[in-house]
NUROVO-696398 format. One record per residue (C-alpha): residue number from 1; residue in three letters; z negated, y negated, x. Coordinates in Angstrom, 3 decimals, padded with zeros to 6 digits, always signed. Layout:
// NUROVO-696398
PT  NUM  ALA  Z  Y  X .
...
//
This chain:
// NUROVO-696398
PT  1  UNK  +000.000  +000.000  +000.000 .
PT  2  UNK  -000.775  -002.306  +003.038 .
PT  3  UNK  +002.269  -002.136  +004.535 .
PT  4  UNK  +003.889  -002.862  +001.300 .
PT  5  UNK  +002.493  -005.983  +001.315 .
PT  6  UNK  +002.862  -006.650  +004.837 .
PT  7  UNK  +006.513  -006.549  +003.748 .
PT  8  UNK  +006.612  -008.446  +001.072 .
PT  9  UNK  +005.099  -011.092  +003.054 .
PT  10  UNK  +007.587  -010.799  +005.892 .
PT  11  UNK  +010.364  -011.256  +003.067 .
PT  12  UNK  +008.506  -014.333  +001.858 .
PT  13  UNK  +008.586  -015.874  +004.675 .
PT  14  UNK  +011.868  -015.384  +006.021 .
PT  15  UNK  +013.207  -016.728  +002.912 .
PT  16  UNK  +011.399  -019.979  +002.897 .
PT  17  UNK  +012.239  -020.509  +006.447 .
PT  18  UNK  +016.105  -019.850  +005.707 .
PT  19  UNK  +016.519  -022.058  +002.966 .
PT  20  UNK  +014.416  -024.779  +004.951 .
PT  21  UNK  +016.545  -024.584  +008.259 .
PT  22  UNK  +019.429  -024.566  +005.577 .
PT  23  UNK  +018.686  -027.131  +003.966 .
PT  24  UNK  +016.208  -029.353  +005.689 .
PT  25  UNK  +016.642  -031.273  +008.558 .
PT  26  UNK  +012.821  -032.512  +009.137 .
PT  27  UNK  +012.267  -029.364  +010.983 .
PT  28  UNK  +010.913  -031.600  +013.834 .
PT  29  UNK  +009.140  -034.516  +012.221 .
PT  30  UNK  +005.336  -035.335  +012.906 .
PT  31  UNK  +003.086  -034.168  +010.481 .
PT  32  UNK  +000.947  -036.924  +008.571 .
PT  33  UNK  -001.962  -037.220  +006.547 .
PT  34  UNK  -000.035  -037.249  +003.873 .
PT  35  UNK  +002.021  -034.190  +004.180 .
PT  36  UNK  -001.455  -032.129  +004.740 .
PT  37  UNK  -003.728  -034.306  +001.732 .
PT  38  UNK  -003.089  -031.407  -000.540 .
PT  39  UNK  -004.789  -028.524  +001.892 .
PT  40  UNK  -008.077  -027.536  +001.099 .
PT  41  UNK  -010.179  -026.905  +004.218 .
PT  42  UNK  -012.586  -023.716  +004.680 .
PT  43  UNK  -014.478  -023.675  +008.134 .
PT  44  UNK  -015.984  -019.926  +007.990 .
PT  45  UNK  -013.554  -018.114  +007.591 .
PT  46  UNK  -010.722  -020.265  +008.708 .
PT  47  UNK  -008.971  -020.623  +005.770 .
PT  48  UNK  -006.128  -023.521  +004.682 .
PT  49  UNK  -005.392  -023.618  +001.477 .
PT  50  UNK  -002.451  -025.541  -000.451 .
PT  51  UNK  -003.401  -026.546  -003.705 .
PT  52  UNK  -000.362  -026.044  -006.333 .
PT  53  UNK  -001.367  -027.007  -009.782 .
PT  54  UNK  -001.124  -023.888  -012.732 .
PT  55  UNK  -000.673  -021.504  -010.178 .
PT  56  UNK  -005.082  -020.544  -009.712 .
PT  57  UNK  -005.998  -023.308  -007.855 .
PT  58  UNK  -009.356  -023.939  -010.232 .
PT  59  UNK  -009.941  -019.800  -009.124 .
PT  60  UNK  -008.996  -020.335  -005.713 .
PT  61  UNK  -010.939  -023.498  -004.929 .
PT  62  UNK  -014.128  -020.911  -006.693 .
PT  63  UNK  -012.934  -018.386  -003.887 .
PT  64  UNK  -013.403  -020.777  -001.219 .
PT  65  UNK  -016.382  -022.369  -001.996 .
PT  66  UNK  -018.082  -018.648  -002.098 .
PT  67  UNK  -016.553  -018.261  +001.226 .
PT  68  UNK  -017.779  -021.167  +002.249 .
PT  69  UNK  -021.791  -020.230  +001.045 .
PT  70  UNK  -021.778  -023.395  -001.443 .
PT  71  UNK  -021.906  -020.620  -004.190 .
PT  72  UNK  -023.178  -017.125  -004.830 .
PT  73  UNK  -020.318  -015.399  -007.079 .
PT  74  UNK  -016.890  -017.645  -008.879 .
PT  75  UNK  -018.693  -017.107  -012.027 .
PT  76  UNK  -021.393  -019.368  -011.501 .
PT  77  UNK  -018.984  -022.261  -011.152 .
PT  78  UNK  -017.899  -024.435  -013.589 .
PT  79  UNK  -014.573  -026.109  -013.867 .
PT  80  UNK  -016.106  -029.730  -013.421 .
PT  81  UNK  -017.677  -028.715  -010.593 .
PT  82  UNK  -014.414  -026.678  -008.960 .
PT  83  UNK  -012.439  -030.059  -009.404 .
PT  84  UNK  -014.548  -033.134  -009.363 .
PT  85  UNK  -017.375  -031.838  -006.640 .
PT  86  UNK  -015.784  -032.832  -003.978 .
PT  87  UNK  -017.594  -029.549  -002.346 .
PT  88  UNK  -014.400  -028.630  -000.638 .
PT  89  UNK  -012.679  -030.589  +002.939 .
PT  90  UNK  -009.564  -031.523  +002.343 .
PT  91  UNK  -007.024  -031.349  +005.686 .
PT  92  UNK  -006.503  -035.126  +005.752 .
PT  93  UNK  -010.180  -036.166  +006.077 .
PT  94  UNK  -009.961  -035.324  +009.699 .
PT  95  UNK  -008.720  -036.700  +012.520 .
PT  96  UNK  -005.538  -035.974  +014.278 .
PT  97  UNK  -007.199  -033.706  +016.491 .
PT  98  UNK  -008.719  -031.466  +014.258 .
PT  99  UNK  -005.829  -031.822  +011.979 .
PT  100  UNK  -003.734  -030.398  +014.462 .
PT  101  UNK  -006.355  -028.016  +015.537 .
PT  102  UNK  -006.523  -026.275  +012.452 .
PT  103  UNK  -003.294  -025.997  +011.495 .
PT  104  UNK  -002.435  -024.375  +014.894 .
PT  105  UNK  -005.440  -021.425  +014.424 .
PT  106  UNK  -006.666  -020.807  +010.495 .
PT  107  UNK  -004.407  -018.772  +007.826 .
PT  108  UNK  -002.534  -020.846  +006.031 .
PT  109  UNK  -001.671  -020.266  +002.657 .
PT  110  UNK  -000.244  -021.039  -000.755 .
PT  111  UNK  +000.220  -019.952  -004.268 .
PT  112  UNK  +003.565  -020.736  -006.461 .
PT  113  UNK  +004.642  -020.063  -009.707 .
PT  114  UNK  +007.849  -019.706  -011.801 .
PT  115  UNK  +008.865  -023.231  -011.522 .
PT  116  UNK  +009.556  -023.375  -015.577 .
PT  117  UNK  +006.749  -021.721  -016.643 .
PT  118  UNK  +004.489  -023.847  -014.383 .
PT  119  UNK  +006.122  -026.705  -016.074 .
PT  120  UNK  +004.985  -025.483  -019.762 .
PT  121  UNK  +001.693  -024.442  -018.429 .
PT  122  UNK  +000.847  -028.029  -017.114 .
PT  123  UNK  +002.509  -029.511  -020.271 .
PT  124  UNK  +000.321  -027.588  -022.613 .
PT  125  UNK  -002.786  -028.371  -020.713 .
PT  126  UNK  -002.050  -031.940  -020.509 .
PT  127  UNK  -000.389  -033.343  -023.720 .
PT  128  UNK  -001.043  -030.542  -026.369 .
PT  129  UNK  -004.943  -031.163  -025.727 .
PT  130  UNK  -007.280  -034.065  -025.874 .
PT  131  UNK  -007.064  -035.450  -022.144 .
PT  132  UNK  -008.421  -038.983  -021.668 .
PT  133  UNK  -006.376  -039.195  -018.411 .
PT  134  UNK  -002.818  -037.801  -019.619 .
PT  135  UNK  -002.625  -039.298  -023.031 .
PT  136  UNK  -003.241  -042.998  -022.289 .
PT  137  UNK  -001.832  -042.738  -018.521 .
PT  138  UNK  +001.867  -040.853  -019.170 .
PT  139  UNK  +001.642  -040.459  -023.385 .
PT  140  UNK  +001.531  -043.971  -023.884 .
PT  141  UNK  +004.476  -044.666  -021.482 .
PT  142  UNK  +006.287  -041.715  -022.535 .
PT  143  UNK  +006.394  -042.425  -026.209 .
PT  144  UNK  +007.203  -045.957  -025.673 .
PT  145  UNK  +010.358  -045.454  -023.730 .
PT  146  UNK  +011.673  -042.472  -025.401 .
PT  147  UNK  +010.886  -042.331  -029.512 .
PT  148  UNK  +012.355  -044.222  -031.852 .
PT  149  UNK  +010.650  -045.407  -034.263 .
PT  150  UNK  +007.267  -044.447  -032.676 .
PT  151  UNK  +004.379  -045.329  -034.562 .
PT  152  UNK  +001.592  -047.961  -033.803 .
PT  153  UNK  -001.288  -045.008  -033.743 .
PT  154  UNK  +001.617  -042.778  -031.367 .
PT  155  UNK  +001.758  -046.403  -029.196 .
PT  156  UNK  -001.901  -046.702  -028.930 .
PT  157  UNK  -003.325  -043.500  -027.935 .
PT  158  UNK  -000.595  -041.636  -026.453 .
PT  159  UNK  -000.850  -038.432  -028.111 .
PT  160  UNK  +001.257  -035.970  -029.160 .
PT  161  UNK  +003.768  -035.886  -026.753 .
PT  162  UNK  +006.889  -033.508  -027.591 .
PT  163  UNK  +008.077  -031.393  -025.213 .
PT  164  UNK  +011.861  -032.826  -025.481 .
PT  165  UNK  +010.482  -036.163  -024.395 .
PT  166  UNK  +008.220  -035.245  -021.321 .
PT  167  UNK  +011.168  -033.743  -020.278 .
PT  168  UNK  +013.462  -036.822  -020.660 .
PT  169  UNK  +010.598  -038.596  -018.350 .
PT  170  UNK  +010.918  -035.643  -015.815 .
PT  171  UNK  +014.609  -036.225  -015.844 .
PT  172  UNK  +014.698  -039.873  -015.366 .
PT  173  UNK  +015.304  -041.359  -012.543 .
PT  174  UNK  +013.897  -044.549  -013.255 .
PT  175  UNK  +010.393  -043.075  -014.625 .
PT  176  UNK  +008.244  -045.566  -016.551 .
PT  177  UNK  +005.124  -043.453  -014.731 .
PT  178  UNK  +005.423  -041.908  -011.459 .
PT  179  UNK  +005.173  -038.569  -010.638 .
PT  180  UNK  +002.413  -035.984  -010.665 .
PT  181  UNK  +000.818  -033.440  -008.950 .
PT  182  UNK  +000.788  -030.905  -011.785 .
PT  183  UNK  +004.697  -030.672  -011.807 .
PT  184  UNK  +005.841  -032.177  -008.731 .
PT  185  UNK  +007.874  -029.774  -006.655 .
PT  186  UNK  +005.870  -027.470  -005.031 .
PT  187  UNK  +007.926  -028.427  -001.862 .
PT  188  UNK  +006.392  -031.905  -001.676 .
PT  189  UNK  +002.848  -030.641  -002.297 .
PT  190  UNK  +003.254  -028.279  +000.337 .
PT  191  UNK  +005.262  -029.402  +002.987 .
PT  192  UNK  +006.747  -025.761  +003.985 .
PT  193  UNK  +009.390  -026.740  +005.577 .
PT  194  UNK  +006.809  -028.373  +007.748 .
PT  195  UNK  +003.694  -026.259  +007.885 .
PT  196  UNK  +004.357  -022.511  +008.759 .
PT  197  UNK  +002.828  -021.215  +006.184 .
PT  198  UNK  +001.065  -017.440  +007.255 .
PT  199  UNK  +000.599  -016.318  +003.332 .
PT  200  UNK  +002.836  -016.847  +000.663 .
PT  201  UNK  +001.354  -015.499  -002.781 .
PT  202  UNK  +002.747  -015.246  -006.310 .
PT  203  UNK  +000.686  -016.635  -009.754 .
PT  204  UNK  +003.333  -013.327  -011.123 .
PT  205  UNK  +001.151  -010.916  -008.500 .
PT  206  UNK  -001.710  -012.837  -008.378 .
PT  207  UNK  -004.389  -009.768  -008.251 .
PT  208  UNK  -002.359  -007.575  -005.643 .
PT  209  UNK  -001.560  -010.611  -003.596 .
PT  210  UNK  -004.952  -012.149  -003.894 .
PT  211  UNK  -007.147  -009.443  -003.009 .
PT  212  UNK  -004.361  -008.231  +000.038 .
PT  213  UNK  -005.261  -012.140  +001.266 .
PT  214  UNK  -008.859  -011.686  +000.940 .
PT  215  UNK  -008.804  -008.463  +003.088 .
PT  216  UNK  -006.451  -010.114  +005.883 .
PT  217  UNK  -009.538  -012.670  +006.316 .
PT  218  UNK  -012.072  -010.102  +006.537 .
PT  219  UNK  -013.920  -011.529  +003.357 .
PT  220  UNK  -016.558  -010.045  +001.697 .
PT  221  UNK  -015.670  -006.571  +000.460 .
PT  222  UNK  -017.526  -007.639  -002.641 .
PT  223  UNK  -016.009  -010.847  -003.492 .
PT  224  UNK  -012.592  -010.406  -005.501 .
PT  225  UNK  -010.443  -012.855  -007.384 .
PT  226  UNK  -011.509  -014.234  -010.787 .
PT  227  UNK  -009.437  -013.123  -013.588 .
PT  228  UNK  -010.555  -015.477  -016.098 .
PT  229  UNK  -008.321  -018.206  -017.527 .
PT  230  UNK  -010.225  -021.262  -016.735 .
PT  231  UNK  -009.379  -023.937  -019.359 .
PT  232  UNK  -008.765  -022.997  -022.937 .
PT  233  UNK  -009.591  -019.448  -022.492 .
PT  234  UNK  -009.186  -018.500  -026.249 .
PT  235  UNK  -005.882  -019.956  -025.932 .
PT  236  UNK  -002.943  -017.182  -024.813 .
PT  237  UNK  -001.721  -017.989  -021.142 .
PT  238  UNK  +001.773  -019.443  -020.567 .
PT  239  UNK  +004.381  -016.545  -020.400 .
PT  240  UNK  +007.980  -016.014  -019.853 .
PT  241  UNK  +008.581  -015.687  -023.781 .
PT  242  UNK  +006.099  -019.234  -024.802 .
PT  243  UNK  +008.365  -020.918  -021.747 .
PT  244  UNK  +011.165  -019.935  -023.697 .
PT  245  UNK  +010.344  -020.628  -026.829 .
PT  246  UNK  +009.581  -024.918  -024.881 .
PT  247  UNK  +013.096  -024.322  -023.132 .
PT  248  UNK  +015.055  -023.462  -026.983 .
PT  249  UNK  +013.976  -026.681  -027.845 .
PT  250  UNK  +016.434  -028.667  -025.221 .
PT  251  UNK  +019.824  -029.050  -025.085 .
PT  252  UNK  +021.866  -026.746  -022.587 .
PT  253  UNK  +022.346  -029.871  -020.040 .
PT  254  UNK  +018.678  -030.837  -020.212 .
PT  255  UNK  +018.093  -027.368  -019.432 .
PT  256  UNK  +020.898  -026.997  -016.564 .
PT  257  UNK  +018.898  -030.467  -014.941 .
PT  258  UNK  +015.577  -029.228  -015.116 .
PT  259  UNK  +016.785  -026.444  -012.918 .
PT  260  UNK  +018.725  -028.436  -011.080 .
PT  261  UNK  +015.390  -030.622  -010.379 .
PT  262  UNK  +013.441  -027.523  -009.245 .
PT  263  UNK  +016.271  -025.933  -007.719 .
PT  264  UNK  +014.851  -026.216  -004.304 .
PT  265  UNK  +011.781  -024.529  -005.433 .
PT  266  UNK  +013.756  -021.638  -007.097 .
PT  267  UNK  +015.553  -021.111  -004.039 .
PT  268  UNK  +012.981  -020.875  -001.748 .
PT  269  UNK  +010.087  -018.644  -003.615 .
PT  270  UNK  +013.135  -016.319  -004.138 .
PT  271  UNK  +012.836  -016.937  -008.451 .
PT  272  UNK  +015.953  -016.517  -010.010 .
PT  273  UNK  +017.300  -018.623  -012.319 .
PT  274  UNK  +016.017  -018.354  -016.064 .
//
């Protein structure tokens, strides 16, 4: 079963690095604070982790704090805690030095998802719940610039976002809001054509790969990865058929641009196109 894995990996890898020397031609810029302010920093066991929104990051930030001794078992963490704690390093709180230092000697590793279906989880999450943040920040300016005929209560709070028009924001070029974390490319968040990345995992293998990480770092045979769903658990996780069902509801060229806009993505996580 190891060497399964091992091979996966290998395949992983290769592929990001081909479509990166294909494609990119940064292979020899600096690295910056910014390209590493997404990296999650654990000292013990010399871990780097890249956080990509809807693909675990609440469950692997819980993994890494129990690695870390800030917490006996995932379970006794709370999602507040996980994201506003602030328990966790991040890579570009330290200085060059120990930037550099680190990237040269822990694991490094991310997580990625189905570009599309990360797209519907975050969307659900964000607009089809209450969400003090989302609705004023990006409802507001989304319903503004692309309803007609949008009511005053729609203008004023923001909510109820359709689907249709978050993509029409996604797709614009001149956004009225900028971009955001939870569906930015996971490129950007990650810098891989940048960082050599020594794990590549997958949200669609997230046990097999998760646990396969944990034993490469020599963690604690005891400690595993959390299966719950961390927000809206009585609410049925984002599939390939619910994507779907989002996707019916554009037209064929909105559909053909969203790919095109996370083409990158699809290429280089080796996803083929819906």
């Amino acid at each position: 079963k190891w060497k399964t894995l091992y091979q996966i990996q290998s395949e992983r890898k290769q592929i990001m690095r081909e479509t990166c020397s294909k494609y990119k031609s940064n292979n020899r810029r600096i690295i910056t604070p910014y390209h590493v302010s997404r990296i999650f920093v654990e000292d013990k066991y010399r871990v780097l982790y890249c956080e990509v929104p809807k693909a675990g990051c609440s469950n692997w930030k819980r993994v890494l704090m129990v690695l870390n001794g800030l917490a006996a078992s995932t379970k006794d963490i709370q999602h507040n805690t996980v994201h506003y704690g602030n328990y966790l390093k991040r890579l570009d709180g330290f200085d060059r030095k120990g930037i550099y230092h680190r990237l040269n000697t822990y694991t490094k590793m991310l997580f990625i998802r189905e570009p599309f279906e990360k797209l519907v989880s975050a969307f659900r999450d964000k607009f089809e719940h209450p969400n003090n943040y989302y609705h004023p920040v990006f409802g507001k300016a989304i319903i503004s610039r692309y309803r007609v005929n949008a009511t005053k209560e729609a203008l004023r709070t923001g909510s109820g976002v359709k689907f249709k028009e978050f993509i029409q924001y996604l797709l614009d070029v001149h956004r009225p809001v900028g971009m955001d974390i939870h569906w930015d490319h996971v490129n950007r968040l990650c810098s891989p054509c940048l960082i050599d990345y020594d794990f590549v995992g997958k949200f669609e293998s997230m046990e097999e790969d998760a646990n396969f990480f944990l034993h490469l770092i020599g963690a604690p045979q005891n400690l595993t990865f959390p299966k719950f769903k961390d927000r809206h658990s009585n609410e049925e996780r984002t599939t390939t058929k619910i994507t779907q069902q989002y996707f019916a509801q554009l037209s064929p060229s909105q559909r053909q641009r969203s790919y095109d806009f996370y083409y990158m993505d699809y290429l280089m996580f080796n996803y083929s196109k819906p």
